[in-house]
N, C-alpha and C positions, 0 to 999 in steps of 0.2 A: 553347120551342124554342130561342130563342136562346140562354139557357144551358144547355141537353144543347147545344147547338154551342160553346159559352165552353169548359167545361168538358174535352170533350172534342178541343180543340184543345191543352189545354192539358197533357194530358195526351200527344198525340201528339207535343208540345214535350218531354216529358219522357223519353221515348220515344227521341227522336233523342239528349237529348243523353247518357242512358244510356249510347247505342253510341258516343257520342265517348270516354266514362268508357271505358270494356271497350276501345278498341282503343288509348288509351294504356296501362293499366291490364294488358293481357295480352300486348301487343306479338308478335299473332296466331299464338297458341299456346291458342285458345279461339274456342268458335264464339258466344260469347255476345253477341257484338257482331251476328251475322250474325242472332240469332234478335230482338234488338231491334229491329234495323233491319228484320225482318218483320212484326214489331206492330203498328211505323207505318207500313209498309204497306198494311197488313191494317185499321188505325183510320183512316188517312186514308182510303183506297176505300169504307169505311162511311161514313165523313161525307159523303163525294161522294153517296153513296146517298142516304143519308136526306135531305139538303138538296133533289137532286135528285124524293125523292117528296113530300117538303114546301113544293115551288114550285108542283108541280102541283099537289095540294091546295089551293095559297090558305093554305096552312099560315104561313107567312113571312108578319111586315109589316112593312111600312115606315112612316117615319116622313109624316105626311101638312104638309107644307109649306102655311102660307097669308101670303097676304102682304097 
């Protein structure tokens, strides 16, 4: 789980800076920036998601601490 979460952050990092590329890149004469930056909208609200059903779950662990 942690890495489908690595992974697809990493990707929504790629995501973002895509639409940085495209609005220097077309100097808003293109809606391509507009549809990148809806991807990582659309991939970060799935991660929220799925983290979300994978806390409930008990899906998620953590690292257990002893001292």
């Amino acid at each position: 789980m942690n890495i489908f979460a690595a992974i697809l952050f990493l990707i929504i990092v790629y995501s973002l800076g895509s639409a940085l590329y495209y609005m220097f890149k077309d100097k808003g004469n293109s809606t391509r920036m507009v549809k990148s930056l809806s991807i990582r909208v659309g991939l970060s609200l799935f991660l929220f998601i799925v983290m979300m059903i994978a806390a409930r779950l008990d899906m998620l662990s953590s690292p257990e601490f002893t001292y």
